[in-house]
PLY file of the C-alpha trace (Angstrom):
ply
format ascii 1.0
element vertex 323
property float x
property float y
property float z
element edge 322
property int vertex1
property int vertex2
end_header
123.98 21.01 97.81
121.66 23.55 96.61
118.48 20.97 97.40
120.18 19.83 101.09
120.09 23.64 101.95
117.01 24.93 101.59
115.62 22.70 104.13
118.26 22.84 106.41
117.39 26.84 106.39
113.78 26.16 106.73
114.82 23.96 109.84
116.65 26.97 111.00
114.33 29.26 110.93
111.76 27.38 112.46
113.98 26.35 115.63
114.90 30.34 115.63
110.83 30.98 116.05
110.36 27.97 118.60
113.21 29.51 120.80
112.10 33.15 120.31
111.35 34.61 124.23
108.04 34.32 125.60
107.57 37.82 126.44
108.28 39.11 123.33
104.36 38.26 121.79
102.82 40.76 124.11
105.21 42.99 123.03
104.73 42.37 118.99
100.75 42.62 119.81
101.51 45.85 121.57
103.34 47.30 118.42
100.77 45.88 116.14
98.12 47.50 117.71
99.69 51.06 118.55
100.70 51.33 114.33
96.76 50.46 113.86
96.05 53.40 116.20
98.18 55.56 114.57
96.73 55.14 111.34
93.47 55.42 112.37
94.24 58.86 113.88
96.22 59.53 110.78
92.63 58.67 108.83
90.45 61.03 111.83
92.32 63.66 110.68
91.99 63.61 107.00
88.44 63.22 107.08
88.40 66.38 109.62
90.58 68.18 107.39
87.87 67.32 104.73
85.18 68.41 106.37
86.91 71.97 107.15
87.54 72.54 103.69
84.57 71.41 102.24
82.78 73.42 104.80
84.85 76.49 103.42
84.20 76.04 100.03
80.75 75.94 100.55
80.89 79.47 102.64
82.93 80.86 99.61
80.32 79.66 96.95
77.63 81.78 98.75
79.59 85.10 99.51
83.42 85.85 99.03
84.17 86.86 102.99
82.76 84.69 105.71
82.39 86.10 109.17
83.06 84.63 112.15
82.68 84.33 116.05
84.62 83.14 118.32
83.98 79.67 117.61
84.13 79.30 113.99
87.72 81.09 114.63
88.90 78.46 116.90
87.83 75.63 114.96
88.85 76.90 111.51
91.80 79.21 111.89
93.22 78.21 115.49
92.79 74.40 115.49
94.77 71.87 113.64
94.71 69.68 111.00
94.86 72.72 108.42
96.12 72.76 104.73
94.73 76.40 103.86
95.64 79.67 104.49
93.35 82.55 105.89
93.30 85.95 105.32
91.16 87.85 108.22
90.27 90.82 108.79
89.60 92.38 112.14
87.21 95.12 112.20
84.30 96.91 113.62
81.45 97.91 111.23
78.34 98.33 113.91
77.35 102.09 113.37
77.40 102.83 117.00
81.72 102.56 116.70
81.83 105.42 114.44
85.32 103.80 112.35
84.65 105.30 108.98
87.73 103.95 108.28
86.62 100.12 108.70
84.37 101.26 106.42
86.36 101.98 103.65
88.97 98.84 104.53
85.93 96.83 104.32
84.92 98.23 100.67
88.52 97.19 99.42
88.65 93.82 101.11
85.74 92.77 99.32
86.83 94.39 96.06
90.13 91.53 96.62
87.71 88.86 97.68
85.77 88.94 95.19
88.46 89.25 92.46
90.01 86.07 93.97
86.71 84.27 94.03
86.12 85.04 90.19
89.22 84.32 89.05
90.52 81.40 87.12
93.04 80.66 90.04
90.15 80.03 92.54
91.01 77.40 95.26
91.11 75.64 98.38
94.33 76.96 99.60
93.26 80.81 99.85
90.04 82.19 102.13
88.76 85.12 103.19
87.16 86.01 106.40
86.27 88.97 109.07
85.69 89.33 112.93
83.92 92.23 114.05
84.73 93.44 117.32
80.94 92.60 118.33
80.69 89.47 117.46
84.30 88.07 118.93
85.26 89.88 121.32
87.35 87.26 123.22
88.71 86.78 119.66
89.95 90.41 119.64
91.20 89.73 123.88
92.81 86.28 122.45
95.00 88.16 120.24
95.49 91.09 122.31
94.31 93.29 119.81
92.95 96.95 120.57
92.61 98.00 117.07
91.14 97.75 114.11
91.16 97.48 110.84
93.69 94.81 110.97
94.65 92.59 108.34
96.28 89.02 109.20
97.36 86.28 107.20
96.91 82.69 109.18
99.37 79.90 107.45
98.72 76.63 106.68
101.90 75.04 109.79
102.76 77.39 112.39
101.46 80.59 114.21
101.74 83.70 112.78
105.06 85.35 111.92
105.57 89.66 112.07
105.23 89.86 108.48
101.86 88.19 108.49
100.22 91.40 110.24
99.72 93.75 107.36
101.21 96.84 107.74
98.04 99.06 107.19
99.33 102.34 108.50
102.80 102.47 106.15
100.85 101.20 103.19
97.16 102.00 103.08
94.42 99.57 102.95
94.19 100.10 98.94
93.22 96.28 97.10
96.14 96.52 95.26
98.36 96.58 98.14
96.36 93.86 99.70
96.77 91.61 96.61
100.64 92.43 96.65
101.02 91.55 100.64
99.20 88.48 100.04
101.25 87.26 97.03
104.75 87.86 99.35
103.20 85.38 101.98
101.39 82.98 100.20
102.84 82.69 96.82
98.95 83.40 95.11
98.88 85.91 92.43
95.59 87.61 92.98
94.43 90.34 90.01
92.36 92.73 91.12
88.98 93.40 89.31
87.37 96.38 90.54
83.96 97.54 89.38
83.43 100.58 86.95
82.68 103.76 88.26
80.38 105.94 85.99
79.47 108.65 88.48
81.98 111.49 86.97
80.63 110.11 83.35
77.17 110.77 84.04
77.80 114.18 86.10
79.94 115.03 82.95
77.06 114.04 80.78
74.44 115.69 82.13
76.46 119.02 82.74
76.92 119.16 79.39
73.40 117.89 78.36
72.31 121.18 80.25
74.30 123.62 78.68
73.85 122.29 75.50
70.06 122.61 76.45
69.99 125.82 77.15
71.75 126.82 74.11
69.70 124.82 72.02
66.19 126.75 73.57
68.39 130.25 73.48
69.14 129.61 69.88
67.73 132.44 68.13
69.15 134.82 70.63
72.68 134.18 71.57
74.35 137.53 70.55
74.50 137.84 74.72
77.61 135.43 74.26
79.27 137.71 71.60
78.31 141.11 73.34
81.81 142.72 74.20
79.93 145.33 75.44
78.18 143.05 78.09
81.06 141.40 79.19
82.83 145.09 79.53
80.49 146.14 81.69
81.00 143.43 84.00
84.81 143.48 84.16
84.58 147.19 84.39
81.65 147.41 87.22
84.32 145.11 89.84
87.60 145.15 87.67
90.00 148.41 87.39
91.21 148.89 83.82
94.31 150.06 85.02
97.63 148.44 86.22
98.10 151.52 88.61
94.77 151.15 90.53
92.59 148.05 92.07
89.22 148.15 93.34
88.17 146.62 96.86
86.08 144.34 95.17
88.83 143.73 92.71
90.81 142.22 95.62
87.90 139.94 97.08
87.75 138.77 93.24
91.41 137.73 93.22
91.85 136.11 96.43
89.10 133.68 95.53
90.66 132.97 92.24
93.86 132.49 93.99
91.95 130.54 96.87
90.37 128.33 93.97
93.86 127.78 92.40
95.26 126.47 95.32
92.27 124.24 95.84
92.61 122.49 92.43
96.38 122.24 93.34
95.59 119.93 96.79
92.78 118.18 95.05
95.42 116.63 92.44
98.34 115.87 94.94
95.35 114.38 96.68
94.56 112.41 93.97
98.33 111.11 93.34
98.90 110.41 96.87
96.15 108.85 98.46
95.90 104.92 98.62
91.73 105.09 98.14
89.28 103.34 95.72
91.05 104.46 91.86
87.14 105.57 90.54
87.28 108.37 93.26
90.90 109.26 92.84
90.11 109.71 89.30
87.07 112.64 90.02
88.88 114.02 92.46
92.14 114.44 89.87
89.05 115.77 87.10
87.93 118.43 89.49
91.27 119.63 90.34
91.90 119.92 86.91
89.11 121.98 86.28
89.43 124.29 89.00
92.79 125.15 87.93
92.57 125.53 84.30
89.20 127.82 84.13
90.11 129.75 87.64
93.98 130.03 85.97
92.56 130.93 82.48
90.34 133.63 84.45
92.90 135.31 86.61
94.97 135.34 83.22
92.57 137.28 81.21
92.18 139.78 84.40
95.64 140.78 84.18
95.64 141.03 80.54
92.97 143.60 80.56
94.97 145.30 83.25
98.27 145.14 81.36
97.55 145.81 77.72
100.97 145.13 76.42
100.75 141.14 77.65
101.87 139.13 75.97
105.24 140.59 76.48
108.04 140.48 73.36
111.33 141.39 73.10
112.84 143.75 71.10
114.27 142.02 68.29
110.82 140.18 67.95
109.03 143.53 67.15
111.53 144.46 64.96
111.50 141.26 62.96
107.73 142.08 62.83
108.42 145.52 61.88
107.53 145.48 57.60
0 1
1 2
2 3
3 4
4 5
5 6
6 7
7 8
8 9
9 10
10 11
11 12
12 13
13 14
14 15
15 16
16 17
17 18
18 19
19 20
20 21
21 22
22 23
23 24
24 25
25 26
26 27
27 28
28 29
29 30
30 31
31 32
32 33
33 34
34 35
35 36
36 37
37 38
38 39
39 40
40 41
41 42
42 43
43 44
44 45
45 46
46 47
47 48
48 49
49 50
50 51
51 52
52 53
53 54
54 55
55 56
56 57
57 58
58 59
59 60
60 61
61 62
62 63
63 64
64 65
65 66
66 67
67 68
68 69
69 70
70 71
71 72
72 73
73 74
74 75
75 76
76 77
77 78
78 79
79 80
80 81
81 82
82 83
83 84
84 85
85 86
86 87
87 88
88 89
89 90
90 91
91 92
92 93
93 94
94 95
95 96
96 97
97 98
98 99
99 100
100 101
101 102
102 103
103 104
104 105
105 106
106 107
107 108
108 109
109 110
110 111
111 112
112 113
113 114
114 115
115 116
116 117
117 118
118 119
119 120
120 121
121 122
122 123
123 124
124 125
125 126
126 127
127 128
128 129
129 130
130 131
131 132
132 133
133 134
134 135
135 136
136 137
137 138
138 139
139 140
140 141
141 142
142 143
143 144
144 145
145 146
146 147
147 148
148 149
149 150
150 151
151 152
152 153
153 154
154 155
155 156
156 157
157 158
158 159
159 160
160 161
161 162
162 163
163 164
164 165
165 166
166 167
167 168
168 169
169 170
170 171
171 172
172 173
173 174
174 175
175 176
176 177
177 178
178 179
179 180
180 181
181 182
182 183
183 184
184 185
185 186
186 187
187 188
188 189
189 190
190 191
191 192
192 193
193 194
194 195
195 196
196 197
197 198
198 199
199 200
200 201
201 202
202 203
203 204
204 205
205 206
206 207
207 208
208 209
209 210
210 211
211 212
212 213
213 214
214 215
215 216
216 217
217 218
218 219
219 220
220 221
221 222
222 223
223 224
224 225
225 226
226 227
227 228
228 229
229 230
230 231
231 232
232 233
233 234
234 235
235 236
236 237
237 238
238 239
239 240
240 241
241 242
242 243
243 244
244 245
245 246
246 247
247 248
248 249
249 250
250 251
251 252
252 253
253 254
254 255
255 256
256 257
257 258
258 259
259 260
260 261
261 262
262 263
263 264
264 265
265 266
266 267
267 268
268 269
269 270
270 271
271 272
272 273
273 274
274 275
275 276
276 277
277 278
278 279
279 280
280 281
281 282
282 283
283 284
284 285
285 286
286 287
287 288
288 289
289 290
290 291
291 292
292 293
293 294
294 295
295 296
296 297
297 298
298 299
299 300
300 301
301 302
302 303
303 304
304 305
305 306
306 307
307 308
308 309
309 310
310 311
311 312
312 313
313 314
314 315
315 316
316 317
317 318
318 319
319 320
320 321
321 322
């Protein structure tokens, strides 16, 4: 039975192919041919999506932020196939638009680029780019977009969402903040590297390479430092020795001190507040210091020559001092 059947099902099939209809071939050769177009499109767009990226990666190997016209944006942001995602930044940096701010966006943008393009994580998923407002103008008209900086992320599928527009004036433009934006919509972890600053080192150094100088060339004659006598004359020339009097001068002396006070004080909430590059933070913060402590330390001294019994002590305390 087994050996009857399989040629009886042979037959079968073969009288099922004669009586197939005869309109059916063109429609077999029309399938055939529309799945060969389809993976031929299928195979245009890889290679495109090839050349994009390698085109990319061979931007990023010479600097860290490409700019781009109007063109370049269409074909390599706007237009599909894309597997990436772009980070741009819309700005103006030509002198004659006066945005000092751009300015300092652009310093921390490349501070991020570049710590993402010498990191160990490097790849072809992540780029950075920029249009200035004079070079893409109908980029800026595209978008409908009348200010700048702007930061936008571009994803891989899809248009933009809300939450790919950085929120620059809530935030600040700081690196950090960048990095941390950019890890919520992309899922890339960039560290930032930023380079050292050595300007308040080397004004520290040479301040003190000066006094130290001077001191050094003054050496056999420094009993100006320990003359009390000096130093009274000063105080007393601008300074009242009394608490019950106060020259005019006196009073021009302590509203500067005061004045100076206050100035350290807003330099260091400055410095804890303010979203800026960390090297300058960290003079500012230094200089603020400064002017507190000495100015502070100066107005002290002042009224402790004016009130003699300062430190003040309570009464057991003298008595326990009392032999």
């Amino acid at each position: 039975m087994g050996a009857r059947g399989a040629p009886s099902r042979r037959r079968l099939a073969g009288r099922r192919l004669r009586y197939l209809p005869t309109g059916s071939f063109p429609f077999l050769l029309l399938l055939l041919l529309l799945c060969i177009q389809l993976g031929g499109g299928q195979k245009k767009k890889e290679n495109l999506l090839a050349e994009k990226v390698e085109q990319l990666m061979e931007w990023s190997s010479r600097r860290s932020i490409f700019r781009m016209n109007g063109d370049k944006f269409r074909k390599f942001i706007k237009a599909p196939p894309r597997n990436y995602s772009m980070i741009v930044m819309f700005t103006a940096l030509q002198p004659q638009r006066q945005c000092s701010v751009c300015r300092q966006a652009n310093e921390e943008y490349q501070i991020l680029a570049n710590s993402w393009r010498y990191s160990s994580a490097f790849c072809n998923k992540l780029f950075f780019s920029m249009v200035d407002y004079d070079e893409g103008t109908d980029v800026f008209q595209q978008l409908n977009m009348n200010s700048a900086p702007t930061f936008m992320h571009f994803p891989p599928k899809g248009r933009p969402k809300r939450a790919d527009t950085f929120d620059l004036q809530r935030i600040g433009f700081a690196a950090e903040q960048l990095a941390k934006w950019i890890a919520d919509r992309t899922d890339v972890h960039i560290r930032v590297f930023r380079p050292p600053n050595y300007s308040g080192t080397i004004a520290l150094a040479l301040l003190v390479s000066l006094v130290g100088g001077l001191l050094y060339l003054r050496r056999n004659n420094l009993e100006f430092i320990y003359n009390k006598t000096g130093w009274a004359m000063v105080s007393l020339s601008y300074i009242h020795g009394s608490s019950q009097a106060q020259f005019v001068a006196e009073s021009h002396i302590i509203l500067v001190l005061n004045a100076a006070i206050t100035m350290g004080m807003v330099l260091l909430n400055e410095a804890a507040t303010s979203k800026g590059d960390v090297g300058k933070r960290r003079i500012i913060c230094l200089v603020g210091l400064g002017l507190v402590v000495f100015f502070f330390s100066f107005l002290l001294s002042i009224f402790r020559s004016k009130y003699h019994g300062y430190p003040y002590r309570l009464p057991h305390e003298d008595k326990e001092r009392t032999p």
